[in-house]
Each structure stands twice: as C-alpha cells, then as structure tokens.
C-alpha positions as CSV (number, residue, x, y, z in Angstrom):
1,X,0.0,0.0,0.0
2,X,1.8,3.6,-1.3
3,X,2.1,6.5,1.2
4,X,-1.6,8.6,0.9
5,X,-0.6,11.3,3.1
6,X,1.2,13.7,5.6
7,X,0.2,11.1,8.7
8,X,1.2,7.7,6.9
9,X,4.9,9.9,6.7
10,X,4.8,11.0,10.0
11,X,3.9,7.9,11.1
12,X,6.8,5.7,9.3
13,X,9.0,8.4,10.5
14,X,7.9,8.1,14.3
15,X,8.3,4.4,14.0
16,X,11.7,4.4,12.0
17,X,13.4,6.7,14.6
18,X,12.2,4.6,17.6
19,X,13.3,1.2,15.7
20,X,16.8,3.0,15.1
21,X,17.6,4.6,18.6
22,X,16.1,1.6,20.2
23,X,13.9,-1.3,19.0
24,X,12.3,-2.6,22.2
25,X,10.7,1.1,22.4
26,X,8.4,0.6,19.8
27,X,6.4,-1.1,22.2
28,X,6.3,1.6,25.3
29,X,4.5,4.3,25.6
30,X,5.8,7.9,25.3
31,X,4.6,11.4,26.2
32,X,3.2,13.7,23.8
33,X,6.2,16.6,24.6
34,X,8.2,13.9,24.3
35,X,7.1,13.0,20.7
36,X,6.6,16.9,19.6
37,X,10.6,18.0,20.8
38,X,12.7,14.9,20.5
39,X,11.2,11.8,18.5
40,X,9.7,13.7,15.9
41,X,10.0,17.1,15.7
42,X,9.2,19.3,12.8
43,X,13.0,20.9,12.0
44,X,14.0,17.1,11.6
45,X,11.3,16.4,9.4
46,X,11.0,19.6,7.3
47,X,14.5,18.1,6.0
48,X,13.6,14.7,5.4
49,X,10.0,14.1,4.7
50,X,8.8,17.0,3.0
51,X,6.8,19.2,5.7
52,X,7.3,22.7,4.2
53,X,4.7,24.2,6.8
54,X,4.8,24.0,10.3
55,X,0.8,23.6,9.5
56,X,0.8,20.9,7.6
57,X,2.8,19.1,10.6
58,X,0.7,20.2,13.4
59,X,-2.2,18.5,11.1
60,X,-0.9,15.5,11.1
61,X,0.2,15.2,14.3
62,X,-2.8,16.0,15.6
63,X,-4.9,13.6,13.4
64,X,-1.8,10.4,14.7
65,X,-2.7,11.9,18.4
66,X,-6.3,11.5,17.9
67,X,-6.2,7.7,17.2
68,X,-6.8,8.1,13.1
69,X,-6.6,4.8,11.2
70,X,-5.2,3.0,14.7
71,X,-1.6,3.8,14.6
72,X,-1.5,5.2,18.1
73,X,-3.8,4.7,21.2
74,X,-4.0,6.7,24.0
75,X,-6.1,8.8,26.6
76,X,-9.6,8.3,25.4
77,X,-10.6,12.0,26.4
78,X,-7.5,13.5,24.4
79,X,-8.5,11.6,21.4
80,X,-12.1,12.2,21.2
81,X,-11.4,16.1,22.0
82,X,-8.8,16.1,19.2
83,X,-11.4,13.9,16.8
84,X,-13.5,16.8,17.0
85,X,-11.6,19.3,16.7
86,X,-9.9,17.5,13.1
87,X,-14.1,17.6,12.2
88,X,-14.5,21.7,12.7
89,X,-14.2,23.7,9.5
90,X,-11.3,25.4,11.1
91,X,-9.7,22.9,13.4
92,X,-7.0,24.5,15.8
93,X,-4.2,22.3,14.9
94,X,-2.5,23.5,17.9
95,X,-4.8,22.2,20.1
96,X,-2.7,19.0,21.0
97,X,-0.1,20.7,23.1
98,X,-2.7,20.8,25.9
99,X,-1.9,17.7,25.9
100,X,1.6,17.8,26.7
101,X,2.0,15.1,29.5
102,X,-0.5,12.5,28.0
103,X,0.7,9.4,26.7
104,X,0.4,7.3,23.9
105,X,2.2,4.2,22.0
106,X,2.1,2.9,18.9
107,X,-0.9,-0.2,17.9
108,X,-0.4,-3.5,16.7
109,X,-2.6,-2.1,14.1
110,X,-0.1,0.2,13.0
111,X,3.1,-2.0,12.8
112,X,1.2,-4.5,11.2
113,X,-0.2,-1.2,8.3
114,X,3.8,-0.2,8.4
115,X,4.3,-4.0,7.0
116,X,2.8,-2.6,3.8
117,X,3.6,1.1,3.8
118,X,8.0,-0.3,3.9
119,X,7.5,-1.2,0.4
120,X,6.9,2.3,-0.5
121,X,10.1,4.5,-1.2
122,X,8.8,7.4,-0.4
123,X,9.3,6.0,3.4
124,X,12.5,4.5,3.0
125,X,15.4,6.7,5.0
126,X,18.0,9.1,3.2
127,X,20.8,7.0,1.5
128,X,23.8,6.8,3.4
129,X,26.9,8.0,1.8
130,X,29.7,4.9,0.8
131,X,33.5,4.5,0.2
132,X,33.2,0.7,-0.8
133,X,30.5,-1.7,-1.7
134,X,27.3,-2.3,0.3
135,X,26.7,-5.3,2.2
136,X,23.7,-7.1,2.6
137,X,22.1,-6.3,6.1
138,X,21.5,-9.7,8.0
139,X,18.1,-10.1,10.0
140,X,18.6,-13.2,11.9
141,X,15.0,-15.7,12.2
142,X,13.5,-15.2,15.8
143,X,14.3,-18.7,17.2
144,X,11.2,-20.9,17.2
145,X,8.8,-19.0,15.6
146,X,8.7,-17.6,12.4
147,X,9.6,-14.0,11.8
148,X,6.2,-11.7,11.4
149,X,5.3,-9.4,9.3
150,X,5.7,-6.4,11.4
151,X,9.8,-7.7,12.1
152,X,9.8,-7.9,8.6
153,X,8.8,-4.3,8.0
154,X,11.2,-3.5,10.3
155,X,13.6,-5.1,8.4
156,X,13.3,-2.9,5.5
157,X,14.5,0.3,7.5
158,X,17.5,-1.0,8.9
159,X,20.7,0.5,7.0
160,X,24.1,-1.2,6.6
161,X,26.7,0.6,8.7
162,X,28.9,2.7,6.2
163,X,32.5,4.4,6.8
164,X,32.1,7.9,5.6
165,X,34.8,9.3,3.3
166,X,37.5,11.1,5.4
167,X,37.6,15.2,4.4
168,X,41.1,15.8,3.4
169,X,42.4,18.1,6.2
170,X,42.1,22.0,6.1
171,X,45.7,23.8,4.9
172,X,47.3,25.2,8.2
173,X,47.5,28.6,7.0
174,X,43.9,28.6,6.6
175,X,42.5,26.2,9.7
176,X,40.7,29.0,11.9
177,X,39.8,27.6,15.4
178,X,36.8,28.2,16.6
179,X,36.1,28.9,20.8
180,X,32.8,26.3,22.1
181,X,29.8,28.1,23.0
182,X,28.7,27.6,26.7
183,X,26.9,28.7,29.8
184,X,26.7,28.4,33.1
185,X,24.0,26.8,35.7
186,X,23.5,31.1,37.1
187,X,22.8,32.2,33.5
188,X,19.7,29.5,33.2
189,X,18.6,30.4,36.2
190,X,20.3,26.7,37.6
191,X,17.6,24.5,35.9
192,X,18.1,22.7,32.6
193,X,14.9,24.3,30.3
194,X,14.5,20.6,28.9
195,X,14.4,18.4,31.6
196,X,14.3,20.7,35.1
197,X,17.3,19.4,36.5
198,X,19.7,21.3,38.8
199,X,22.9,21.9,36.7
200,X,25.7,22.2,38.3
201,X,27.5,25.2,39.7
202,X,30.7,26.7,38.9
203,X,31.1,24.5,35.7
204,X,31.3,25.9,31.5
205,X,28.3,23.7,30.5
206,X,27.3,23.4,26.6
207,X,25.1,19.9,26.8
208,X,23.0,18.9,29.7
209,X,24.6,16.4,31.8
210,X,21.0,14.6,32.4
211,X,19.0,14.7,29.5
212,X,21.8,15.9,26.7
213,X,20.3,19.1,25.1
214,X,22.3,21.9,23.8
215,X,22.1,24.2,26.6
216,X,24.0,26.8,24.0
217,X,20.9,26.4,22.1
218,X,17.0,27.9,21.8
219,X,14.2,26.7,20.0
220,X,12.0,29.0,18.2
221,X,8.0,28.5,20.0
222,X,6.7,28.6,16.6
223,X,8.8,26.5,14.0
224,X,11.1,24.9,16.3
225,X,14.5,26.6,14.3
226,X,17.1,26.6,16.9
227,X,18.3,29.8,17.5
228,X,21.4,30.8,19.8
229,X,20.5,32.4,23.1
230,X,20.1,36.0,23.1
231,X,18.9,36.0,19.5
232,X,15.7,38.2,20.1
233,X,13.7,37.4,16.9
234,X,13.6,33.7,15.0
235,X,15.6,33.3,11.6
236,X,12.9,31.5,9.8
237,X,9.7,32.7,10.5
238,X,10.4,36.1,12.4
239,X,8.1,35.1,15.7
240,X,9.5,36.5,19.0
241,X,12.5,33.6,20.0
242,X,10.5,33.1,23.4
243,X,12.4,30.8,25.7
244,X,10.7,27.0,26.0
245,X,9.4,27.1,29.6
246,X,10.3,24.0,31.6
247,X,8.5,20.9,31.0
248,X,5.9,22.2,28.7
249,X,5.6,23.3,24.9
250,X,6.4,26.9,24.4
251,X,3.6,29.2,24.3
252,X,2.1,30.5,21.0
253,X,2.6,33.5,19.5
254,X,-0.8,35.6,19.2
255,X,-1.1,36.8,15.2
C-alpha cells in the first residue's frame, strides 16, 4: 500500500526513529512533549519528509494523536477532543499541546499497516553515503517461531553501517579555530529548560549532563528553528525567539 498522506509519513518516521535509537521502544509508551521536541520534531522532518509548513505538521500530528486509522492509542478523552476538533471547518491544529503530559504508544494495528507502507520509497530513509561496496544487512529468524510481518517491516529500515569518506584536512595557514559556545548553571537560572534538573554550579556547561540538550541552544516556539540564546527574533519565520518554559511546549505566538 503507497504513502496517501502527511500522517502515513509521520507515522513511518515516528516508527523508524524509535526502531533506530532503540527497538524494544516501539512497544512503550511515550509522552506527547516527548514525541513533539525529541522523536519527531518538525526541523527534523521539514528536511527529510517534505513538511514545508509547520501547518501541515501540526495536522498531522494531531490527526496520529487523535487515534486516526489506529496507529497510536492513548487517553480516550484526548483523542475524542482532538477527533472533533480535526471535524470543525477550522480545526486548531495546535490544540494538541494541551496535551503535553498525555501518553500514547504505537498499535499492533499500525506496525502490522507499516508491513505494507515499507515497500513504498517514499518511506524509506536518506541514503547513506559509501567508500566501498554495500553489504547485505542480515536479519537473523527469531528462534522458534517464524519471523512476522511487522519484524519484517522493520527489516526494510535497517541501514548497513557505512565508513564515511575522510575530508582531506584544512591547509594550516587557513584552519581557523573556533572557541565552544557555553553557559553556566546562574545564566539559566540553575535548571536545565528541557528536563528541570539542577545543573551544576561553577562548571562551562554546553550539553546537559541529564538529558543531553544543547544548553547553548534555543528553540524557536513557533517552528522549532534553533536559535542561539540571546537571539531576540527567530531566523525563519520572524516570531518572538520566546524561551521553552520548563516541561511544557512553548507558548504560542498571538497573530
């Protein structure tokens, strides 16, 4: 079955990423921020699966979050208030960030539909780039049973590790060293913005030692471009660069 639509590509997308950073994820269940900033977030997917407007991807994740053809289940009260919102003539595709610490996890349903969407190429991850010939990825038979479907699907995203071609090194004369970026824990107020932590003290911080974010970095509240801090205004779509406040989506821009 080809891709129809924005939500059978946000879907395979979801699913690929999970399979790749860990497969026994696929079956857990994750929260909705958690989806929305790290998983799937639109400036990842703007670059690889065509979403030109933040729009169209607040569409279709709202339509995945509301339970559409049973790829994801979740809070029964979130879904039906995001069903019909999706059926208004003007649905407020925004509305699922009220949602922000509901969870959800991907069907049966939907890994078994993902069995026929792999076959597609419009799903099939960015090639990776080769110095010498491809092997042949090798997907051992689970023992005692015979491999499903779904594995099978799975399968078909897996890419063959690849040695990228060395850059030939920068004349001498030229090579122009560039200080880090960083902070410290009294110029964020002591809390990491992603994950609430208490950084610590006295230290030139650049990632966060708990959850790994760029602490260097902001994301804009309406696009999600990251944007250095101090940077007053976003670089792609002009909104106010708002910092993210702790633990929830950032706030909308009125307009």
């Amino acid at each position: 079955m080809p891709v129809r639509d924005d939500l059978d590509r946000l879907f395979v997308s979801l699913v690929h990423t999970v399979r790749e950073r860990a497969p026994g994820d696929v079956h857990r269940p994750f929260e909705v921020l958690e989806l929305v900033q790290d998983i799937v977030p639109y400036r990842a997917l703007r670059r690889t699966r065509g979403f030109d407007a933040n729009e169209d991807y607040e569409h279709a994740m709202t339509r995945l979050l509301s339970g559409e053809r049973g790829y994801m289940r979740g809070d029964a009260k979130m879904q039906d208030t995001l069903r019909e919102e999706l059926a208004t003539p003007h649905p407020d595709t925004a509305l699922f960030r009220e949602f922000a610490r509901n969870h959800v996890a991907i069907t049966e349903e939907g890994l078994a539909a993902l069995a026929g969407l792999a076959d597609d190429p419009a799903t099939a991850p960015p090639p990776a780039v080769r110095t010498s010939a491809p092997t042949q990825p090798v997907v051992a038979e689970p023992t005692g049973r015979r491999m499903s479907a779904v594995s099978a699907a799975f399968a078909a995203f897996q890419t063959p590790t690849s040695t990228p071609a060395a850059a030939p090194p920068a004349p001498e004369s030229t090579m122009a060293v560039t200080p880090m970026r960083f902070v410290t824990a009294g110029q964020l107020g002591g809390k990491c913005r992603y994950c609430n932590a208490t950084l610590p003290d006295g230290r030139k911080l650049v990632f966060c030692p708990f959850c790994g974010h760029d602490l260097t970095m902001q994301q804009c509240p309406s696009c999600s471009t990251e944007l250095e801090l101090g940077w007053k205004f976003c670089v792609t779509c002009g909104r106010a660069a708002t910092a993210p406040v702790t633990g929830e989506f950032p706030a909308q821009q009125g307009g």
